[in-house]
Jmol script that loads the backbone (N, CA, C; Angstrom):
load data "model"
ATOM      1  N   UNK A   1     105.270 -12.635 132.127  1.00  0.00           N
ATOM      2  CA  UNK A   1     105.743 -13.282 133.333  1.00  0.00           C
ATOM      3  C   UNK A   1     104.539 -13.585 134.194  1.00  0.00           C
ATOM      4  N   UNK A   2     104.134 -14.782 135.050  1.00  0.00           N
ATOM      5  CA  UNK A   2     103.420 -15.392 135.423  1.00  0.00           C
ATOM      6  C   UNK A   2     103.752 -15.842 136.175  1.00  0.00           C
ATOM      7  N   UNK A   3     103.655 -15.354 137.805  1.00  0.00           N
ATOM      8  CA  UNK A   3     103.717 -15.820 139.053  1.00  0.00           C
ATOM      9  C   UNK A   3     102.650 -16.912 139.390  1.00  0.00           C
ATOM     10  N   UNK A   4     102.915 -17.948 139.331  1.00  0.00           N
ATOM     11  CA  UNK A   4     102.301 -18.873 140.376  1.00  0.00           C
ATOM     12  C   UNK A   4     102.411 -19.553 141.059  1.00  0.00           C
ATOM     13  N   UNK A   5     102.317 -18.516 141.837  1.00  0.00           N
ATOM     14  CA  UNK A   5     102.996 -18.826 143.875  1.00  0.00           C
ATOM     15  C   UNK A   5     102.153 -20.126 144.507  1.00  0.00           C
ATOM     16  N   UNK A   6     101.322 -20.224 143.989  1.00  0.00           N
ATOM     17  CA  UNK A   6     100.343 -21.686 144.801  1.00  0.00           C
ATOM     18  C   UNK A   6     100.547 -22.731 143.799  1.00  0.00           C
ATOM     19  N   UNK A   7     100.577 -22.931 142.766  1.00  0.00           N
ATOM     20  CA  UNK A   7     101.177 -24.115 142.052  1.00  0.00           C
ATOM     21  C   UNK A   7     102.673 -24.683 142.126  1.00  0.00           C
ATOM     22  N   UNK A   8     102.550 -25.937 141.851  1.00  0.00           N
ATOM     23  CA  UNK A   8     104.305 -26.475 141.548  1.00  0.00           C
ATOM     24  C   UNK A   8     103.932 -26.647 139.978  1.00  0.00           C
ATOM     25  N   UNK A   9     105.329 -27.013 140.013  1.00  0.00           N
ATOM     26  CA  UNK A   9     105.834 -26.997 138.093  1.00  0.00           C
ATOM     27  C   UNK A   9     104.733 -27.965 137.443  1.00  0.00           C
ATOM     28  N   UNK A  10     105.069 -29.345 138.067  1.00  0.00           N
ATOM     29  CA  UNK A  10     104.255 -30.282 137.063  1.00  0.00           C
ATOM     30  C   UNK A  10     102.608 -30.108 136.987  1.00  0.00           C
ATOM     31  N   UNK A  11     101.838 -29.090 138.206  1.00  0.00           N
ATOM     32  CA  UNK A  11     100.996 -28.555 138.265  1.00  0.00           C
ATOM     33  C   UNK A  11     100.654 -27.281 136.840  1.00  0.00           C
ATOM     34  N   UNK A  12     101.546 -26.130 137.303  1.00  0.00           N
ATOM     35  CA  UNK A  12     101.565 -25.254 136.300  1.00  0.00           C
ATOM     36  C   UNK A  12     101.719 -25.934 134.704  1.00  0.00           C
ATOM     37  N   UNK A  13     102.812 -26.632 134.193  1.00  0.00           N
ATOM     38  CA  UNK A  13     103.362 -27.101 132.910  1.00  0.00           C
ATOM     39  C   UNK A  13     101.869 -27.879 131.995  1.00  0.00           C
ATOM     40  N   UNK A  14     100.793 -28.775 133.432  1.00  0.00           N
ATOM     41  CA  UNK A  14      99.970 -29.513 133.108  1.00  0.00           C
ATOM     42  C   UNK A  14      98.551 -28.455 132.748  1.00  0.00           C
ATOM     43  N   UNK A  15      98.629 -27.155 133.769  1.00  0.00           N
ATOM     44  CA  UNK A  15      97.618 -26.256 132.916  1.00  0.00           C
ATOM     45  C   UNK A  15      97.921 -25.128 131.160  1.00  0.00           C
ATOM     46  N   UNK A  16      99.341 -25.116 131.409  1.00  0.00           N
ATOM     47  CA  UNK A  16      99.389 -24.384 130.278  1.00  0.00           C
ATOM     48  C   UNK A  16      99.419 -25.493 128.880  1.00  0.00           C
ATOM     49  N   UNK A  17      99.455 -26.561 129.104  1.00  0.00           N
ATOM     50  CA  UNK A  17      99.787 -27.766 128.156  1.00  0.00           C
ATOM     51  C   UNK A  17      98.155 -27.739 127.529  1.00  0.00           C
ATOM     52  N   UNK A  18      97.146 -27.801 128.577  1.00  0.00           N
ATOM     53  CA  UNK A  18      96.131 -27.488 128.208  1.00  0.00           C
ATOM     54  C   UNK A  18      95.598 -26.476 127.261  1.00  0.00           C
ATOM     55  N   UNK A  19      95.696 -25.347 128.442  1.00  0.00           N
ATOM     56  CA  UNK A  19      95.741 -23.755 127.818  1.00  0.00           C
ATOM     57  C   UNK A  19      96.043 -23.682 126.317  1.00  0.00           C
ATOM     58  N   UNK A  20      97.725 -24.165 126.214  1.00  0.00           N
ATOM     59  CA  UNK A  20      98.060 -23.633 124.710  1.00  0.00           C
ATOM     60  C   UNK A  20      98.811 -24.729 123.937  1.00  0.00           C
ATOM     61  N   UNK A  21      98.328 -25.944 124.388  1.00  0.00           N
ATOM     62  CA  UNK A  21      99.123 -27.182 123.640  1.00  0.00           C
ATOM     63  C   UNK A  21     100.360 -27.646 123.849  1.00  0.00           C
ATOM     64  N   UNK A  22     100.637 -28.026 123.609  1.00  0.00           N
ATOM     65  CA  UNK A  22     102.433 -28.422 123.697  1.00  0.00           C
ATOM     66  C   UNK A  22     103.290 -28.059 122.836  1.00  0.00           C
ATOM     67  N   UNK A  23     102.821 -27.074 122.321  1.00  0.00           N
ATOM     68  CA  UNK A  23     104.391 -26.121 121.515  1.00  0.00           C
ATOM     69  C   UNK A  23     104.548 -25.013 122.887  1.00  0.00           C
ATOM     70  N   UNK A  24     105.615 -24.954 122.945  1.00  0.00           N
ATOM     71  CA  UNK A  24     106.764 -23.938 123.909  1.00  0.00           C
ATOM     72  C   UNK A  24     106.524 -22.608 123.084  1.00  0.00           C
ATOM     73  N   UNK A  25     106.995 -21.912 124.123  1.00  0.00           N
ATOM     74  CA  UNK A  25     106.964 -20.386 123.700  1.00  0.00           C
ATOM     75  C   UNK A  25     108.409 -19.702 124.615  1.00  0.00           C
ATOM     76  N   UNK A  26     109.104 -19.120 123.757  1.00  0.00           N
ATOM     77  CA  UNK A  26     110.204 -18.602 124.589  1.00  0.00           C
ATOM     78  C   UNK A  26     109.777 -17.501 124.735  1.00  0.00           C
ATOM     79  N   UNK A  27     108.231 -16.862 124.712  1.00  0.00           N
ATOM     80  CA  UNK A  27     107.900 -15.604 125.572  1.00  0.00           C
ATOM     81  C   UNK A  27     107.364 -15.601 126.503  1.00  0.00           C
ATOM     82  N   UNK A  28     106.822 -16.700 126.579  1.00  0.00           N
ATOM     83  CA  UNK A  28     106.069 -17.338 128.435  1.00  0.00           C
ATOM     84  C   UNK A  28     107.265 -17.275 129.582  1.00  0.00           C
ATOM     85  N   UNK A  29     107.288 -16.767 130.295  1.00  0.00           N
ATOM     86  CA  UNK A  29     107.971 -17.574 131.459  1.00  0.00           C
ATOM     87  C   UNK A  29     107.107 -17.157 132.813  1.00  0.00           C
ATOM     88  N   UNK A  30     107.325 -18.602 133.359  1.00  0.00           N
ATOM     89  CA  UNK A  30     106.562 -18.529 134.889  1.00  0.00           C
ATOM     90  C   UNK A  30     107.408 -18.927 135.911  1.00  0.00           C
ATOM     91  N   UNK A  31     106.814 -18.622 137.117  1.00  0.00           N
ATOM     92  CA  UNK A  31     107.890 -18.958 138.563  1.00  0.00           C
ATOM     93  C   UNK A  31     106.611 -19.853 139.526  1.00  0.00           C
ATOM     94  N   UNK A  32     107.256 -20.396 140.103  1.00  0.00           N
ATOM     95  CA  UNK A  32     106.155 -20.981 141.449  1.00  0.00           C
ATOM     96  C   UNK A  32     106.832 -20.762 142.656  1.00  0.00           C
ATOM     97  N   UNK A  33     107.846 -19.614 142.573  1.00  0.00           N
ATOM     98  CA  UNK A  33     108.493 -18.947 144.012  1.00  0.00           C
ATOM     99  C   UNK A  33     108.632 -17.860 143.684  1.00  0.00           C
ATOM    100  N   UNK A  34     108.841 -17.260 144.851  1.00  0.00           N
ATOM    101  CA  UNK A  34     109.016 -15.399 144.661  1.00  0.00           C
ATOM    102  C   UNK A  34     109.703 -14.959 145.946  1.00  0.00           C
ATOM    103  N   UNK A  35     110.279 -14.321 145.927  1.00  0.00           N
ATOM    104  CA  UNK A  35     110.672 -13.643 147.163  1.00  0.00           C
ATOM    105  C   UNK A  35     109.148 -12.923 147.892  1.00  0.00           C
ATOM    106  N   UNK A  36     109.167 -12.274 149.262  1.00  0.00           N
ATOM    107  CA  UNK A  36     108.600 -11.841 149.596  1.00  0.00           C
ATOM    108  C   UNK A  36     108.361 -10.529 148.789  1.00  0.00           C
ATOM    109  N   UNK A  37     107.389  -9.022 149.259  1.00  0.00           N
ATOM    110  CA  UNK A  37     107.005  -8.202 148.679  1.00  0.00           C
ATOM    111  C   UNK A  37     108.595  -7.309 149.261  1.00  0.00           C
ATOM    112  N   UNK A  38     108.323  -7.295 150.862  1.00  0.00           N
ATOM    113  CA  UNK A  38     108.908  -6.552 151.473  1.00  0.00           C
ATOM    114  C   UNK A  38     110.877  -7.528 151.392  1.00  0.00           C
ATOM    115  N   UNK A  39     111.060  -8.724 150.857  1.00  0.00           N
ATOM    116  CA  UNK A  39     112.088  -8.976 150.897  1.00  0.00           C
ATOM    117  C   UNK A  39     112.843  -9.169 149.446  1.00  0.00           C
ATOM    118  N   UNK A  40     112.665  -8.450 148.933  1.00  0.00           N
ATOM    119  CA  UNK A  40     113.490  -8.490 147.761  1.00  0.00           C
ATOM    120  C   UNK A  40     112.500  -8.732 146.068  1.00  0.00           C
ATOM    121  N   UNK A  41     111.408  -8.816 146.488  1.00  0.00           N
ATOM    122  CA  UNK A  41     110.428  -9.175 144.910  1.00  0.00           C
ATOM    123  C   UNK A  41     110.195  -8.180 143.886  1.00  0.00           C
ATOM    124  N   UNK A  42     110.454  -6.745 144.721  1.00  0.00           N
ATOM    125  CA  UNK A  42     110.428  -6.027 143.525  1.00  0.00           C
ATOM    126  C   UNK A  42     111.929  -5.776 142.720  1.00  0.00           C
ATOM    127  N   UNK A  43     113.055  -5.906 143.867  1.00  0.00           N
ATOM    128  CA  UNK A  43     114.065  -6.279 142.847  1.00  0.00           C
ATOM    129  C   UNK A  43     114.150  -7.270 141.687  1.00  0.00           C
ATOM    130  N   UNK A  44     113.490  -8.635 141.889  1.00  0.00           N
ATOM    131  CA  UNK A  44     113.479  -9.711 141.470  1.00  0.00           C
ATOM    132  C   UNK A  44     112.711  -9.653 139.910  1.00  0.00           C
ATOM    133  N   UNK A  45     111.693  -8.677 139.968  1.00  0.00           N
ATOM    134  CA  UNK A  45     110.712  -8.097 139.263  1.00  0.00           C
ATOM    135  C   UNK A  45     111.739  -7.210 138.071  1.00  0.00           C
ATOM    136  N   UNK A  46     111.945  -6.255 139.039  1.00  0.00           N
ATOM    137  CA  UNK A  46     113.223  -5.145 138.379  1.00  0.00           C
ATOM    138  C   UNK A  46     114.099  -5.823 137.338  1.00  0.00           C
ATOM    139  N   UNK A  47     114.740  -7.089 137.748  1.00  0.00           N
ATOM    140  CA  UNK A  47     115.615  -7.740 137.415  1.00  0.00           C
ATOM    141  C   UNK A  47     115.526  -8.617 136.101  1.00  0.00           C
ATOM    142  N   UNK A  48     114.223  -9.038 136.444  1.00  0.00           N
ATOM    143  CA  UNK A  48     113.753  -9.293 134.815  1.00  0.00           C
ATOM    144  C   UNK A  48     113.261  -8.664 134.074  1.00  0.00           C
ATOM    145  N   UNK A  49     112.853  -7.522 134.377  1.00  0.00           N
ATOM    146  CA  UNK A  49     112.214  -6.410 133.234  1.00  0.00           C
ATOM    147  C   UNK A  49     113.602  -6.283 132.318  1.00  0.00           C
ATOM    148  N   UNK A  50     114.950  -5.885 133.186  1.00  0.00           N
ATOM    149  CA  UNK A  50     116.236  -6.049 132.512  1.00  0.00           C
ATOM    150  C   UNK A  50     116.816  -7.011 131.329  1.00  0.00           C
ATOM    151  N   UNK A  51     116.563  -7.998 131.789  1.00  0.00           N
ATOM    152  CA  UNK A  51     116.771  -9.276 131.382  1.00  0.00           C
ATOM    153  C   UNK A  51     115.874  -9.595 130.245  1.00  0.00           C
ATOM    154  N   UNK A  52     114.668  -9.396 130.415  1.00  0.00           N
ATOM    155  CA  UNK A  52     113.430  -9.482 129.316  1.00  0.00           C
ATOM    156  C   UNK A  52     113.088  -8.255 129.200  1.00  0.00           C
ATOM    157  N   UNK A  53     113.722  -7.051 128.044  1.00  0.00           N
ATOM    158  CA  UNK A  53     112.949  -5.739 128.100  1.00  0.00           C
ATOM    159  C   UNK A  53     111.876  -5.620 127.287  1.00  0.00           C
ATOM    160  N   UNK A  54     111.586  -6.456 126.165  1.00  0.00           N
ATOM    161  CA  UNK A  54     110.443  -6.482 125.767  1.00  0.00           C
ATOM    162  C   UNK A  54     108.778  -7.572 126.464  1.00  0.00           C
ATOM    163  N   UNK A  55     108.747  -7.318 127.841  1.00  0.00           N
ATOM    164  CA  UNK A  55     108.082  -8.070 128.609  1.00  0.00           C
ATOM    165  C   UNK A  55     106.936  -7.109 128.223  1.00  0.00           C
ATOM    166  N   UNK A  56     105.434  -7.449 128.321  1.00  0.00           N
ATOM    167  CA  UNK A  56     104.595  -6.683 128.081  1.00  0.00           C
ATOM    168  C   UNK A  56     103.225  -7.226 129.315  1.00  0.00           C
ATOM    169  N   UNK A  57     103.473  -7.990 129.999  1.00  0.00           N
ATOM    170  CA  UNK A  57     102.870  -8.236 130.981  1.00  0.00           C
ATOM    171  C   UNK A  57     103.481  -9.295 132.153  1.00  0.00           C
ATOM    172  N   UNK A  58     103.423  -8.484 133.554  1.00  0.00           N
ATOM    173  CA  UNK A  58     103.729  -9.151 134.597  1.00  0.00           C
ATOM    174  C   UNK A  58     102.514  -9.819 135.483  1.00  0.00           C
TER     175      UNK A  58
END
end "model"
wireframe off; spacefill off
backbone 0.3
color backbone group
């Protein structure tokens, strides 16, 4: 999982296209929003560890 809070999508999509080509990976996933720390992000966090339990880096 890959927060990037200062990029937008067509920003982010255009560095990883680079990064790792244009085959998809259904183990990547990234956000370019987050809740705050103090308003809900570590739930949000929590919530996908659930959702994705084999996550191996946030």
């Amino acid at each position: 999982m890959y927060l990037a809070l200062e990029d937008d999508y067509a920003r982010i999509q255009k560095r990883l296209s680079r990064m790792f080509g244009m085959e998809s990976t259904q183990n990547f996933h990234f956000a370019t929003k987050s809740k705050a720390l103090n308003e809900g992000l570590e739930e949000q966090l929590t919530n996908f560890m659930k959702e994705h339990p084999d996550t191996k880096l946030l």
